[in-house]
N, C-alpha and C positions, 0 to 999 in steps of 0.2 A: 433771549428776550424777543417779544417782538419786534415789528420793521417798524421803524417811528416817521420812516420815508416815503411809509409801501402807497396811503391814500394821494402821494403825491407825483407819485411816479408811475399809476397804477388806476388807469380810468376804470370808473364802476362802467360794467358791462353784467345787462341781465340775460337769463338763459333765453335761446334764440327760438321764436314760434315757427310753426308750419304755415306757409300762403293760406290766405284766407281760403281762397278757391276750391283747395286741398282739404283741408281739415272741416270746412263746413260738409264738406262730402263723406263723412263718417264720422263715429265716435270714438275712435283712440285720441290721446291726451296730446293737447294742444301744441307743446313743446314736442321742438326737433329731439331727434333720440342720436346724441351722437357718438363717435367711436370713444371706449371708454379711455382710450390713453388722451384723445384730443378733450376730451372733457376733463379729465385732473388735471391736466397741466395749466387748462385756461379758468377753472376751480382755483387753483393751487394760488394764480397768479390778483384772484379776487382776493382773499382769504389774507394774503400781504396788506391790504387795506385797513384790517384790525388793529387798532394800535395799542391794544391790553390796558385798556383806562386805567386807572388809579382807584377810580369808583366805576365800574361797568353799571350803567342804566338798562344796558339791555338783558340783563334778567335779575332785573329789579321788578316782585312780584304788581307792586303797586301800579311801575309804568310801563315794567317789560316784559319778560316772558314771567307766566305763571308759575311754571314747574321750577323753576329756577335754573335752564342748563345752562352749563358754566361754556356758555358762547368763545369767549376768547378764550379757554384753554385750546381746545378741540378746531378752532380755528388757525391756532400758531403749528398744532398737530397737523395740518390739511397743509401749512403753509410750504412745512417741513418736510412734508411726503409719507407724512407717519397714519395711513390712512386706518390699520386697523386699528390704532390708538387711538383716533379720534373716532371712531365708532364705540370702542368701550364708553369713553366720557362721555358720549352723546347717549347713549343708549343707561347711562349711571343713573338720568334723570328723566327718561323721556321712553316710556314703554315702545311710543308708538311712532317714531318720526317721522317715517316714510306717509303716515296720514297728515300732519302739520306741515310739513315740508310741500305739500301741494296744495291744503283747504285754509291752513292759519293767515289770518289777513298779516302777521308779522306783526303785533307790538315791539316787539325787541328791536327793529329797524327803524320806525317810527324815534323810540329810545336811544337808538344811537349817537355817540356825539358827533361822528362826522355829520349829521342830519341837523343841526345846530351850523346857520350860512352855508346851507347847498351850494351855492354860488362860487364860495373858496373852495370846499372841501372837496368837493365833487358828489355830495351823497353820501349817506350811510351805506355800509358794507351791506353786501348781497348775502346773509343770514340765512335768510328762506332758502338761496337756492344751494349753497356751501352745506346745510342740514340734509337736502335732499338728496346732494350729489353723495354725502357720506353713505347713508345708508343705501342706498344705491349699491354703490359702490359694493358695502359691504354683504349683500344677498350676493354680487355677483360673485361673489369672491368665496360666498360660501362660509364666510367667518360667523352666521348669526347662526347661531344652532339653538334648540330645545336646552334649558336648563331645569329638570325635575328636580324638585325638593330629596336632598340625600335622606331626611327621614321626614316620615309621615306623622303627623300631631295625632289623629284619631278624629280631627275634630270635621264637620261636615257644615258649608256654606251656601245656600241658594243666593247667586247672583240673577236677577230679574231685569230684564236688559240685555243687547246684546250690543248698545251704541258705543262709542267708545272709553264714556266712564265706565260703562258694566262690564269692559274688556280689560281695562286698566288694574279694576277694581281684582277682578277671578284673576289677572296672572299674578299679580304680588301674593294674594293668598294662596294658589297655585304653589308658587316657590317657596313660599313660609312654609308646605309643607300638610295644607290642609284639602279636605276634600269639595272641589270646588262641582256645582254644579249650574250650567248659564242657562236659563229659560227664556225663550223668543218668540212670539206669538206668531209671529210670521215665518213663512214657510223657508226663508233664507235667514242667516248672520249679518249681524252690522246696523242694526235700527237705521239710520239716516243714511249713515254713510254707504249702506248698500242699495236703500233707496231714495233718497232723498237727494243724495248729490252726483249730479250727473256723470254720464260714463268718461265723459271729455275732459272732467276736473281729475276723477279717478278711476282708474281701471279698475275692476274688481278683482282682476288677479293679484293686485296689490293687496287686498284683503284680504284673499283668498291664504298667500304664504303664510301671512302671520296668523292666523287660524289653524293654520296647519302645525305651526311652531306650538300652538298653544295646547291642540290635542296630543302632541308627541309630549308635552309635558305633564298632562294627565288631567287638564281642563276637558270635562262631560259638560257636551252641549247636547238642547233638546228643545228644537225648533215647533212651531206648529201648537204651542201649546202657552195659553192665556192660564195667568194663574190667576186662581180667583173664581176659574168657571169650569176649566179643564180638567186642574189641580186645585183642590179646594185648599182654602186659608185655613183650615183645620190640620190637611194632608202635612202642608207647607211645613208648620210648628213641629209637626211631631218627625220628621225628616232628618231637620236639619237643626243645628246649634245657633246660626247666625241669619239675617237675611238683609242683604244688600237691594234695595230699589235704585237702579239707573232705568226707570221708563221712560224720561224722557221728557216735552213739555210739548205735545204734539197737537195741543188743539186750536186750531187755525183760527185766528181773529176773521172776523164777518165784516159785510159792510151791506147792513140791509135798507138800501138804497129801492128807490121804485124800479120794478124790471129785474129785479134778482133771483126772482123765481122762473127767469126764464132760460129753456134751454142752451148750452151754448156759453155759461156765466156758471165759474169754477174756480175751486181756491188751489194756490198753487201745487200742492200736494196731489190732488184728484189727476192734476197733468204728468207731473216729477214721476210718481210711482211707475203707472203704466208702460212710460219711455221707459225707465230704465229694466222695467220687467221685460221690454222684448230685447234689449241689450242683454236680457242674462237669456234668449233662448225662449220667451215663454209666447211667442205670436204675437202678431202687431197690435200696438195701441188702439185702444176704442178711442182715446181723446187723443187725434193727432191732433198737429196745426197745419198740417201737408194741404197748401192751394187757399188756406184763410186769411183772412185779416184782424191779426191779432192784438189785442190791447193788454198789458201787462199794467195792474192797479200796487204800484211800488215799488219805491226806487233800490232798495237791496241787494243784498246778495242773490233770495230768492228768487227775488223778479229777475237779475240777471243771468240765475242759473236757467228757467222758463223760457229768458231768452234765444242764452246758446241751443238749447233744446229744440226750440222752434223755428232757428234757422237751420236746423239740423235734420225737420223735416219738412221741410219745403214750403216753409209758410210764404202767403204772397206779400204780408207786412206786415212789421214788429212794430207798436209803438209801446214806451214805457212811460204811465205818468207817474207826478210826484209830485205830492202840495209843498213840500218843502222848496223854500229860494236854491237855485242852482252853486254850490258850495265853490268857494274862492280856489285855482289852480294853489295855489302856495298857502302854507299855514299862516295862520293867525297868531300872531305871538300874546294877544292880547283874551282873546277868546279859547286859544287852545296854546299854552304855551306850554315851549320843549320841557321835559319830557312826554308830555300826555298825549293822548291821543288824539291825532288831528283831525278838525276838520274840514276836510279840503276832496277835489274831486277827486272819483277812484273810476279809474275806466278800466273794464275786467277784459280779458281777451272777449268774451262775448261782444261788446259794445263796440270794437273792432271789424266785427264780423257784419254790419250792419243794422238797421233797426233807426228810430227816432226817440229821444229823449226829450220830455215836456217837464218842464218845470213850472213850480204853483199852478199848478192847475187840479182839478180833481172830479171826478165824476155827479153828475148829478142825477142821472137817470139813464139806466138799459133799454132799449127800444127794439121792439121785438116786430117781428111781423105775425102772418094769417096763423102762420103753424106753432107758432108761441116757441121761436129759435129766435133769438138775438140777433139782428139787422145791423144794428148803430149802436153809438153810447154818445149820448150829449154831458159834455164838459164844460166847464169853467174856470177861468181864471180864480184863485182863492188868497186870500190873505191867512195865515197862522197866526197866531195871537197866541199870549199864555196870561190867567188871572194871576193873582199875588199867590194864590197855594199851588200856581203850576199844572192846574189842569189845562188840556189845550182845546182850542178853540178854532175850526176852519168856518170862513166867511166869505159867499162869492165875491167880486169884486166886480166883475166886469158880463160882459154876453155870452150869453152862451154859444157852442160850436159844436156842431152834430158831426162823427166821424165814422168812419164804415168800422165795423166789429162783428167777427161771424165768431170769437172766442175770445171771451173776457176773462185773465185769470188773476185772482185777488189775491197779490202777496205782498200782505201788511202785517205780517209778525204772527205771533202763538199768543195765545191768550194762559197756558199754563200747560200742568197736567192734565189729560181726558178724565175724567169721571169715570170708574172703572168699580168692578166689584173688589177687586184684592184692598181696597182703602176701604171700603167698605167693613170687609170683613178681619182686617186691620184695626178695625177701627182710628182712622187716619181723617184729617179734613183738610185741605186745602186752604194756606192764609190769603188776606187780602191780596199777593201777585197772583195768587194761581199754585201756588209753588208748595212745598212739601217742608217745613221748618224743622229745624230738628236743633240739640243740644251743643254743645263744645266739643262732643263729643264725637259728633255726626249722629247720633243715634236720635231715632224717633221719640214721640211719645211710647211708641209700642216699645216695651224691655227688649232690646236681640234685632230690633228691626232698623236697620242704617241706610242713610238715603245720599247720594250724590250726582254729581251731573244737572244735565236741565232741568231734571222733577225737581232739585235744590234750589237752583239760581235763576231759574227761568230761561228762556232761548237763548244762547248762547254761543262762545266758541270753541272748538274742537282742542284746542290745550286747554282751556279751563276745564273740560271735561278730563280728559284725561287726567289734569292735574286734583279733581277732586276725587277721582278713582284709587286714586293711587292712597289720598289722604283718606279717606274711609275703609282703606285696606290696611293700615296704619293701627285704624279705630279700630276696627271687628276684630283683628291680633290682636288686641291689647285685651277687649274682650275677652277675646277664647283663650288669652294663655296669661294674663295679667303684668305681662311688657311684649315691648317688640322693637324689630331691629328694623322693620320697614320706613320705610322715608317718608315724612308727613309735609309735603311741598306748601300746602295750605291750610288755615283752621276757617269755618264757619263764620267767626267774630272779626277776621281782617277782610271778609271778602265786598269788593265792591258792589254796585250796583248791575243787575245785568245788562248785559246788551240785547237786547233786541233789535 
C-alpha cells in the first residue's frame, strides 16, 4: 500500500532549473539534467508523497488528467523502485509522455488532494515531474521499443496531421494492425510541437525517438505535402478505407487596431516558427528580437513561450500585456474551487528569466515612423466587463502611455481551423468556434472522415490532444473492423469547453 506518512515526512521539491545566466544563453531545456541514480532516488522519494486516495481526482477526466492515467498506481511503482513497471502503466494510457511531462500545464496536480490547504499538506505531489522522470528514465534504459501489429487487418488509414493527436491517433491504428499513412504539409513532423513550442520547453530530439519508434513500427510518414492541393480529396478517398483529420486549430486571432499594418507588428506564430526553424539547422531567423524592444499582446502560454524565445535572442526589452486583472497568488475557493482548475498566477520559467508583466492594460494604437516600421505602441489602462450572454467587453479607463516597440507580437489565442481546400473538397464547414463538429462517434459529416485534436475542440492542451487521438483511433477501429480492443479515454458528448 502506499505511504500514508510519505506528504509528511517528505517536502514536495520541484525538478531543479539551470542559472538564469546559463540557459538564456542557448536553447537546450531549462531543467538541470542530472545523474540518473541521483535523480530516482530524489524521484523516488517525491512519489512517497502519493497517498493512493480512495477517490484519485487526479485523473478524473472532468478535473484531472484526460487520458485517465492511473497516476497513483505507477507512482507507488516509482516509490518502490519498480521503474520498468511504472513505465508500462504509464505508457498503458498515455502514447506520449515524455511530451505532457514537459508542455502539460498539470490538471492532475491542480486535482490533487494534498492541493486541498497547501499550507498543511505541503502541496500536491510533483506528477509532471515523477511522469517525466519515468519515461526518462525508461528510453535510458532502452525498455520503450517498437511494438508492430503481430497481424495486418488489410485495411488502409490517412492520418492528416502530424501534431500530436494525429500521432496518437496513427500509433493505436498502427498497432491494431492497420495501414497507417501521416500527411504533414510542412517540411518537418510534429505540427506545433515541432514548431510552435520552443526548443527550451522541448528538445526535438525528444521527438525525434518516438518518430523513430513509430516508423520501426510501420507508421508511413509523408511531409511537404497539403492535402487538398498536393494530394487531391478525390486521390485521398480512393486510397485509403478511413481519414482521420488532426490539422489542428492554427489560425491566429487578430487585433486590427490602428498601426497594424505596419511593419514590425506580427502574430506570435510569424516569430515561434522561424526561431525554432534555425534551432533545427535551417539559418537564422528573418524575425529575430536580437537588440529590440519588444511588446508581447497576451498574457498565455504563447506570449510566454515569445518571451523565453526573445530573451533568448538578445532582445533589449520584454514587456507582456494583459487586459485581464493580475490573477490572486493562491486559489480561490469560491471562484475556482478544488478540484477545478485554478485561477491563480502561473510564472513560467520564462518570466524568471526577465521581461515586465502589465496588467489591464491593453493596446490602443501602433505608432510607426517615416519608414512605416513600428516606433511605439500607445496603451491603456482597461476595464473587462462581460453582458448577461457573456460576450466580453474591454473599456479604456484611464490615459493613455506611449512605450518604445520596434516588435509587437499578438498572442491572443487561434480563432479555429485555417480555411483550407481538403474541407472544401470534404465538403466540411466549420461550426460557430471555428471548430470541426463531428458525431458520437468522432466521425464527420463526411461517411469514413474522423476528426480530433484542436480542429475538434479548438486550441488546446497537448493531453487532451493526445487523449482525443487515442479516442478516434477507438472510432475508425470500430469502423474498419466493426469492434475494437483500443482504449477510448474520451467521447465527444462529455468533453468540456476549450481552453484557449
Amino acid at each position: 500500500m502506499a505511504d500514508p506518512q510519505g506528504f509528511l515526512q517528505v517536502a514536495k521539491v520541484e525538478a531543479a532549473k539551470r542559472p538564469v545566466d546559463e540557459r538564456v544563453g542557448d536553447w537546450r531545456e531549462v531543467y538541470e539534467r542530472q545523474d540518473p541514480h541521483e535523480r530516482a532516488g530524489e524521484v523516488s522519494q517525491q512519489a512517497r508523497r502519493c497517498m493512493d486516495c480512495g477517490i484519485p481526482f487526479c485523473h478524473s477526466g472532468t478535473a484531472g488528467c484526460p487520458l485517465g492515467n492511473l497516476i497513483p498506481e505507477w507512482n507507488d511503482l516509482v516509490r518502490r523502485g519498480r521503474w520498468d513497471a511504472a513505465s508500462d502503466r504509464l505508457h498503458a494510457t498515455n502514447n506520449f509522455p515524455e511530451f505532457t511531462g514537459r508542455l502539460c500545464p498539470a490538471p492532475c496536480e491542480a486535482a490533487c488532494v494534498l492541493s486541498i490547504g497547501e499550507e498543511q499538506t505541503g502541496g500536491s505531489v510533483t506528477i509532471k515531474r515523477i511522469e517525466q522522470s519515468i519515461v526518462d528514465q525508461a528510453w535510458m534504459d532502452g525498455t520503450i521499443e517498437p511494438q508492430p501489429a503481430a497481424i495486418s487487418t488489410g485495411k488502409s488509414v490517412a492520418v492528416v496531421g502530424s501534431g500530436p493527436a494525429g500521432l496518437a491517433a496513427a500509433q493505436q491504428l498502427t498497432r491494431a494492425g492497420h495501414h497507417v499513412t501521416v500527411y504533414e504539409r510542412d517540411d518537418r513532423l510534429g505540427g506545433l510541437m515541432r514548431y510552435g513550442i520552443p526548443e527550451y520547453k522541448l528538445e526535438k530530439s525528444t521527438l525525434n525517438q518516438r518518430l523513430a519508434q513509430m516508423r520501426a513500427e510501420g507508421t508511413r510518414f509523408v511531409t511537404d505535402c497539403e492535402v487538398g492541393v498536393d494530394l487531391s480529396v478525390d486521390e485521398l478517398r480512393a486510397r485509403f478505407d478511413a481519414v482521420v483529420l488532426a490539422v489542428g486549430a492554427l489560425r491566429g486571432r487578430d487585433n486590427e487596431v490602428e498601426g497594424r499594418h505596419l511593419k514590425g507588428v506580427h502574430l506570435a506564430m510569424e516569430h515561434l516558427v522561424p526561431a525554432n526553424k534555425e534551432c533545427e539547422g535551417d539559418g537564422p531567423s528573418h524575425l529575430s528580437a536580437a537588440g529590440k524592444h519588444v511588446v508581447i499582446i497576451g498574457g498565455g502560454d504563447t506570449g510566454a513561450d515569445c518571451l523565453g524565445t526573445a530573451h533568448r535572442q538578445g532582445a533589449a526589452s520584454v514587456t507582456q500585456l494583459d487586459y485581464n486583472p493580475e490573477p490572486p497568488e493562491q486559489r480561490d475557493a469560491e471562484r475556482s474551487p478544488w478540484p477545478a482548475w485554478p485561477l491563480v498566477l502561473r510564472t513560467s520559467p520564462a518570466h524568471a528569466e526577465g521581461g515586465m508583466r502589465r496588467y489591464e492594460v491593453a493596446v490602443q494604437r501602433f505608432i510607426g515612423d517615416d519608414d512605416g516600421n513600428v516606433r511605439a505602441m500607445e496603451i491603456a489602462e482597461v476595464r473587462v466587463t462581460r453582458d448577461a450572454e457573456g460576450r466580453r467587453s474591454i473599456e479604456p479607463v484611464g490615459q493613455s502611455l506611449e512605450v518604445p516597440c520596434d516588435l509587437a507580437l499578438l498572442a491572443i489565442g487561434f480563432e479555429g481551423v485555417e480555411h483550407m481546400a481538403l474541407l472544401d473538397g470534404l465538403g466540411l464547414e466549420l461550426n460557430r468556434r471555428g471548430a470541426l463538429a463531428c458525431g458520437s462517434d468522432w466521425q464527420t459529416t463526411a461517411p469514413g472522415v474522423f476528426v480530433c485534436g484542436d480542429a475538434h475542440r479548438g486550441a488546446s492542451l497537448v493531453v487532451w490532444a493526445i487523449a482525443e487521438g487515442r479516442s478516434a483511433a477507438h472510432a475508425v477501429d470500430t469502423f474498419l473492423m466493426g469492434e475494437s480492443d483500443l482504449p477510448e479515454p474520451v467521447r465527444p458528448s462529455a468533453l468540456p469547453l476549450a481552453v484557449v
